[in-house]
C-alpha positions as CSV (number, residue, x, y, z in Angstrom):
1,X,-64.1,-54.5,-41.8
2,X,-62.6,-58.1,-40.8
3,X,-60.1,-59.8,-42.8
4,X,-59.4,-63.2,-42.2
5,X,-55.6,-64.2,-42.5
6,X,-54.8,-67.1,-44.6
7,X,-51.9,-69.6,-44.9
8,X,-51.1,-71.0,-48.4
9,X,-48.4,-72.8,-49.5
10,X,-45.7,-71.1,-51.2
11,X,-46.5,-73.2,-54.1
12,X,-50.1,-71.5,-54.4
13,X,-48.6,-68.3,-54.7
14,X,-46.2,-68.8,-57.2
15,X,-48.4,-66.9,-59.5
16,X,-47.3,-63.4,-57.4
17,X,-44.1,-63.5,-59.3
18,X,-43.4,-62.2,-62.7
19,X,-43.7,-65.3,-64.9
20,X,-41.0,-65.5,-67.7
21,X,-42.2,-64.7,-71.5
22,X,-42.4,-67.1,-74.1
23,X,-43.1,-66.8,-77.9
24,X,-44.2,-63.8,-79.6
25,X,-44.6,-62.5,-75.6
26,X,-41.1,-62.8,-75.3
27,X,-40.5,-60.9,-78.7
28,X,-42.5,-58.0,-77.6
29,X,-41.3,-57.4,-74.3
30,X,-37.8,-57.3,-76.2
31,X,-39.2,-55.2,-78.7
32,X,-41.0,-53.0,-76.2
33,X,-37.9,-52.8,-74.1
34,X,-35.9,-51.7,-77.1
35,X,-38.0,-48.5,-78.3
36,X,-38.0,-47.3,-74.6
37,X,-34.4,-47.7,-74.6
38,X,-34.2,-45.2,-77.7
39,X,-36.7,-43.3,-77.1
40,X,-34.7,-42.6,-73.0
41,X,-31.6,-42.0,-74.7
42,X,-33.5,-39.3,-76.9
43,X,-35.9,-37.7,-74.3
44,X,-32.6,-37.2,-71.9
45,X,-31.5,-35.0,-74.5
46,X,-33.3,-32.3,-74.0
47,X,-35.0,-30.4,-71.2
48,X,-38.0,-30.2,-72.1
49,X,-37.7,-34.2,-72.8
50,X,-36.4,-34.9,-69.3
51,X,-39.3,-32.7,-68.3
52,X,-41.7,-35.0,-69.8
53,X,-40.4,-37.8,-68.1
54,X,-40.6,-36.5,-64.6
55,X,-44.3,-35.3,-65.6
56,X,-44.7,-38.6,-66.5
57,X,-43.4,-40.2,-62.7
58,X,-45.4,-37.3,-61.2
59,X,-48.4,-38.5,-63.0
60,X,-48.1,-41.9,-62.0
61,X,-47.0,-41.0,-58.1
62,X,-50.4,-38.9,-57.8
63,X,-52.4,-41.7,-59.4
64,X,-51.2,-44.4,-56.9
65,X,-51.6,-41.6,-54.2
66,X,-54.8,-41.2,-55.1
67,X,-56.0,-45.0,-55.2
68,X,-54.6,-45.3,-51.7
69,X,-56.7,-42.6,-50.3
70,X,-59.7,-43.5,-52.3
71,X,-60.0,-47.6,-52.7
72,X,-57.5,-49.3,-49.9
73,X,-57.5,-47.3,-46.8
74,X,-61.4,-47.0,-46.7
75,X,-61.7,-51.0,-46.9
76,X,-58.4,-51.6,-44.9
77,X,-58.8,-53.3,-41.4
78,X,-56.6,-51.5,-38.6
79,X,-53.5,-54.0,-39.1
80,X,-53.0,-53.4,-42.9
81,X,-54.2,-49.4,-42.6
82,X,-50.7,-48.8,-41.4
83,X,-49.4,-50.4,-44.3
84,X,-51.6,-48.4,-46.2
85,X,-50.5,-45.3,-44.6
86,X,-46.5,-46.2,-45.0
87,X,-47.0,-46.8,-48.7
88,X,-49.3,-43.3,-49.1
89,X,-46.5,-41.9,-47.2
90,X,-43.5,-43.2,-49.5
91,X,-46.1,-41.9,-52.4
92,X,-46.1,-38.7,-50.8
93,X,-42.3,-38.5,-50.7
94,X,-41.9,-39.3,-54.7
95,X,-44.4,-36.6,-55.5
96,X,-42.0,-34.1,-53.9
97,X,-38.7,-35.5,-55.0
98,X,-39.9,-35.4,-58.6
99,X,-41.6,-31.8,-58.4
100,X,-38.1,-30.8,-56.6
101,X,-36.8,-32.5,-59.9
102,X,-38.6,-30.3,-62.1
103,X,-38.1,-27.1,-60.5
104,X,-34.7,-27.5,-60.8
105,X,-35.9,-27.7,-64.6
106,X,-37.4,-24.6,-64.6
107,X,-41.2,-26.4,-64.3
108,X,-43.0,-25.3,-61.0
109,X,-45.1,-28.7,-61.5
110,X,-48.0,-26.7,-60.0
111,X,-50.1,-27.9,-63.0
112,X,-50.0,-31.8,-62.7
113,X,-50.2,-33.6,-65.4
114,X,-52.9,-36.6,-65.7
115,X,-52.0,-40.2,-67.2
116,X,-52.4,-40.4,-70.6
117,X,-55.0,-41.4,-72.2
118,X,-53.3,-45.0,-73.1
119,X,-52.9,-45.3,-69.0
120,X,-56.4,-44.3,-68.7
121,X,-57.6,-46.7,-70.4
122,X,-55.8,-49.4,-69.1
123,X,-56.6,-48.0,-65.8
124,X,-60.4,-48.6,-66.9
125,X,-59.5,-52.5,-68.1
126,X,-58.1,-53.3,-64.6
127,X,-61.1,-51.8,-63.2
128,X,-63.3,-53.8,-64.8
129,X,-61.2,-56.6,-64.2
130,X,-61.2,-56.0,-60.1
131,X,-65.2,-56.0,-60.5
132,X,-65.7,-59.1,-62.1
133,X,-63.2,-61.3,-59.8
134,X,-64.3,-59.4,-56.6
135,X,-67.3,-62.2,-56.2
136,X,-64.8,-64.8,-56.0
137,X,-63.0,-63.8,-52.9
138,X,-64.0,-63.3,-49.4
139,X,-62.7,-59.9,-48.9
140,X,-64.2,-58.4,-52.1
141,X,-62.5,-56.4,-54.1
142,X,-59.3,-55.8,-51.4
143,X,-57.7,-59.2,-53.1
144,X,-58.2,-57.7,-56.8
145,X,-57.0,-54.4,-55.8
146,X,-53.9,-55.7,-54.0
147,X,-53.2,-58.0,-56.7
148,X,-53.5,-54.6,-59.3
149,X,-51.1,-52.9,-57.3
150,X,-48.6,-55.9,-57.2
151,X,-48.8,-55.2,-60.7
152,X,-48.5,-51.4,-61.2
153,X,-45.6,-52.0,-58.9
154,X,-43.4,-54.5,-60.5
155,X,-44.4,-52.5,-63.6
156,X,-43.2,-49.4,-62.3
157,X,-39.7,-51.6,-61.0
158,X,-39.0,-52.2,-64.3
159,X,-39.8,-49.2,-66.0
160,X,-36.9,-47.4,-63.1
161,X,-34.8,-50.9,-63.5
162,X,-34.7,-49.7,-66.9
163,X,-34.3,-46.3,-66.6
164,X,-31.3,-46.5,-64.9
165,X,-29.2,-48.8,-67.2
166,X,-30.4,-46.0,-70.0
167,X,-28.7,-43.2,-68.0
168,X,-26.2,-44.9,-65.5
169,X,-25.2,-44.1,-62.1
170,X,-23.0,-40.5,-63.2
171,X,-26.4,-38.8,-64.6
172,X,-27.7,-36.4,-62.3
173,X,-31.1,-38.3,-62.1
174,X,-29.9,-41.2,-61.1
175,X,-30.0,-41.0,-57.2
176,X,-33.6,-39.8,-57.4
177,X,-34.4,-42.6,-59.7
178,X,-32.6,-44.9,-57.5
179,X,-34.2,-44.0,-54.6
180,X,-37.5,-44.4,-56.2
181,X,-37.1,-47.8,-57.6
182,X,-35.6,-49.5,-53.7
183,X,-39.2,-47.9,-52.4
184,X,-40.9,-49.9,-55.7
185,X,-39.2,-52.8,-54.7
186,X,-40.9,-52.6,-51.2
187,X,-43.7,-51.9,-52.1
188,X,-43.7,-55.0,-54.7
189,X,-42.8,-57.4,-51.0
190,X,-45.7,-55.6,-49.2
191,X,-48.1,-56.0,-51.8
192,X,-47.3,-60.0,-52.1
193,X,-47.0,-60.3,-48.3
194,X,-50.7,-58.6,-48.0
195,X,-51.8,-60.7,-50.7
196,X,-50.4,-63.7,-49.1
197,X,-52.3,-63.4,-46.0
198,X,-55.5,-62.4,-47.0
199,X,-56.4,-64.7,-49.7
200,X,-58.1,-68.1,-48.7
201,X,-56.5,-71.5,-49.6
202,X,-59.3,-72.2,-52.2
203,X,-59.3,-68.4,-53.7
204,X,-55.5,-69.0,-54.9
205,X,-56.6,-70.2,-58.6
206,X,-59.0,-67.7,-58.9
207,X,-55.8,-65.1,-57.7
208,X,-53.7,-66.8,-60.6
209,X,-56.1,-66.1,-63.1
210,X,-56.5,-62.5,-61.6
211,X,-53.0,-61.7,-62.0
212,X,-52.6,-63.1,-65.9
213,X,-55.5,-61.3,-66.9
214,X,-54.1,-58.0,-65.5
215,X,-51.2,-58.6,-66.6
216,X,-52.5,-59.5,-70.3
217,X,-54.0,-55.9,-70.0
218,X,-50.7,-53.9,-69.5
219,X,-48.9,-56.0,-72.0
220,X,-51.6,-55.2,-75.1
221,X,-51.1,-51.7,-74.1
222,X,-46.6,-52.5,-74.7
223,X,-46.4,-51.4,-78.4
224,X,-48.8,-48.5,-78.6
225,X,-46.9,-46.6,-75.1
226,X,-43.3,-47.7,-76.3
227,X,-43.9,-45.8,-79.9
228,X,-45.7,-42.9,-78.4
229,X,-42.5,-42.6,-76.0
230,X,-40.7,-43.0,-79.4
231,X,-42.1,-40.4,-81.1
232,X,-42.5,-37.9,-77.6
233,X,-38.1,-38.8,-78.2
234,X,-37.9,-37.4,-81.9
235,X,-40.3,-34.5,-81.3
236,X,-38.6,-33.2,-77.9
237,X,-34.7,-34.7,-78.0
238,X,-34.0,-32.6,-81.1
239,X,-31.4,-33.9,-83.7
240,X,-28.3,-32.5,-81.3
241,X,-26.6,-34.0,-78.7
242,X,-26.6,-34.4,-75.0
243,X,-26.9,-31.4,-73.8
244,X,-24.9,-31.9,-71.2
């Protein structure tokens, strides 16, 4: 396949950042980011709640594993394959660290747990999404599925970002957190650099609207995840303490 490189001004691509919230989007990312807080605080309080949320990572590692080997490397030219292939491989890497995780929990993470049925479906909705814009690019649906995983990626920085403040830097998870959420953030540079150079000067509205409506997607799907992480809290953290 040949992708043609394209030059657009910086200004054209402000739409690859994270644009701030505003109005009742700005209450329910607040609100959002409030239940996961307790609900954190609560899973971490048990094992079988800290087990859950490395099921959860594992999940997600497997999935993006999964859409590397099955969408991007087949439609990849030789130049952005290798990027490809050092992203699969830092996917790779997670899905050990967090089955080492779990071991060490007592789970032999030999039975991998799928997204949920919430991340299915929004899995579904971006799918969609990446059909119905792929007509408007040159490279087909390599642009929307780039610009999907820009979003899953600064998704998944924020979800560690956060994750980290819950538990701070003396918690035994944090290094492996840690470590996860620098790769993210890589990943989130590689993603807006690939996107950068194969989008054509007069595809970059059509790339803006891309990334709102995917981004529209994960955020009607805020409330719903943040109280099922809620209640997953009350049912597996117990009324006790820490236990450690």
């Amino acid at each position: 396949m040949t992708v043609i490189e394209h030059r657009v001004t910086e200004q054209g691509f402000s739409c690859l950042g994270i644009p701030p919230a505003q109005g009742l989007g700005a209450l329910q990312a607040r609100l959002v980011d409030r239940i996961k807080r307790a609900a954190l605080r609560r899973l971490h309080r048990s094992v079988r709640g800290e087990r859950l949320l490395l099921r959860m990572y594992l999940a997600g590692e497997d999935a993006t594993e999964r859409t590397l080997l099955e969408e991007l490397l087949p439609q990849s030219p030789p130049w952005l394959e290798q990027q490809v292939e050092r992203h699969l491989a830092d996917e790779r890497r997670h899905v050990a660290l967090f089955a080492q995780a779990l071991g060490e929990l007592g789970d032999d993470a030999e039975s991998r747990l799928e997204p949920d049925w919430l991340s299915r479906r929004k899995i579904l909705r971006w799918q969609r999404l990446a059909h119905r814009y792929a007509v408007h690019f040159e490279q087909g649906l390599l642009v929307p599925a780039y610009a999907t995983g820009l979003c899953a990626e600064q998704m998944a920085e924020r979800v560690l970002r956060r994750h980290c403040a819950v538990i701070g830097t003396e918690h035994e998870m944090y290094p492996l957190l840690a470590r996860v959420l620098a790769d993210e953030k890589a990943h989130v540079r590689l993603c807006e650099n690939t996107l950068r150079r194969i989008v054509a000067p007069h595809e970059a509205a059509h790339l803006a609207r891309l990334l709102n409506d995917i981004r529209r997607v994960d955020a009607s799907f805020g409330v719903t995840g943040a109280l099922a992480m809620y209640v997953a809290g009350w049912v597996l953290g117990g009324v006790g303490g820490r236990r450690r």
